[in-house]
Steps between C-alpha positions, in 0.01 A plus 500: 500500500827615504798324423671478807208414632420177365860475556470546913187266432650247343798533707290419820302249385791334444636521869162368619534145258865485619420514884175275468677213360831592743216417770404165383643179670531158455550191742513096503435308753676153594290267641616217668417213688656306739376138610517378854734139559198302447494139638197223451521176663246202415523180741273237660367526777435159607552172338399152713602170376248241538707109551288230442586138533452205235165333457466165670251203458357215707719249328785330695885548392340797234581840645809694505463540879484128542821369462552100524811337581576194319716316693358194665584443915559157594476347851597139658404441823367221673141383578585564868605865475232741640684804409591568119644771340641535157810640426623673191562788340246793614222642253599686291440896552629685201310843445279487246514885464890612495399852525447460858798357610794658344356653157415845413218607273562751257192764471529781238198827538489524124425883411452591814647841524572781231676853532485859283672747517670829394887570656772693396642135519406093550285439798600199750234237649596296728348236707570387837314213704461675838246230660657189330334254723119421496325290806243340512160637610441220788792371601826787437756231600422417076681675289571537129792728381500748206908517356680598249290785398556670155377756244496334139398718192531461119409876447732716244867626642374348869882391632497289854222263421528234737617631772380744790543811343423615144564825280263599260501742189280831594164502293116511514449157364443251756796247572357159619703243721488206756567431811672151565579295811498188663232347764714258781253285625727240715327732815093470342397232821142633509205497249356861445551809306865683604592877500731735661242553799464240627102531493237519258298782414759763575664743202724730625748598275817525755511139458480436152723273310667692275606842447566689181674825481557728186696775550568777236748664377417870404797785659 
């Protein structure tokens, strides 16, 4: 072959490696993900409280229900009066149970609610008591009040515990808490079980108790 050729060969084979690897391209790809403002809320959905009174026994002056009064009533009268009555001071009534005339009982639902989540910021839960008085199931003139209703929690950067409304730190792991309030039972005149209806065997949610709210945060 001649010279010039391998030299035009050469020469073009050379243009054809040049433009081949002009031709080849290269690309990356970002991936990405973006998460949704999720929000998780655990609660009870019912919780009854059972009262039960103090054991008694057939003995006299043994029972905390039977209450004796000490004091001894004396009376002079003639063997010719045909109407007696003694005089004195009256028997005496004090409430064995304070709790139903001017005390309050405090009830904490230990645990009974928990929240996770993932903001762009703290979440807030808050707590109202929408149907705060309960009647009871036969007579409704009864009443018993829920009051004072708050959240309590012990759960890592949680700020507002005790009160209504509480902020809590965005994250997946679950943030436990209470709910605390007091029972008023100066207005409990009836035996029976009490709730918001008014009735038994009825659930419908309108008239729960309480109400928990958690509201996010994400923009």
């Amino acid at each position: 072959m001649k010279l010039f050729s391998k030299i035009a060969l050469a020469t073009a084979t050379l243009s054809i490696a040049s433009f081949a690897s002009a031709a080849s391209i290269s690309g990356s790809t970002d991936f990405r993900v973006t998460l949704p403002e999720i929000l998780v809320l655990y609660h009870w959905d019912d919780a009854h409280l059972t009262l039960s009174d103090v054991a008694t026994t057939p003995d006299n002056d043994s029972d905390p229900r039977e209450i004796s009064d000490a004091t001894t009533r004396d009376l002079s009268a003639t063997l010719q009066e045909t109407n007696l009555t003694f005089q004195g001071n009256d028997v005496n009534t004090a409430s064995p149970i304070t709790n139903f005339d001017s005390g309050l009982v405090k009830v904490t639902l230990k645990n009974s609610w928990a929240v996770r989540s993932l903001s762009t910021a703290p979440v807030t839960l808050t707590l109202t008591n929408p149907n705060a008085t309960l009647k009871n199931a036969t007579n409704n003139a009864a009443t018993i009040t829920t009051q004072d209703a708050v959240l309590a929690s012990s759960g890592n950067g949680v700020t507002g515990t005790d009160s209504a409304s509480m902020t809590i730190p965005s994250g997946w792991a679950p943030v436990m808490g209470d709910i605390k309030f007091n029972l008023d039972l100066t207005n409990a005149d009836f035996a029976g079980e009490y709730n918001t209806r008014g009735k038994a065997a009825d659930t419908d949610e309108k008239t729960d108790t309480f109400l928990l709210t958690l509201t996010g945060n994400a923009q």
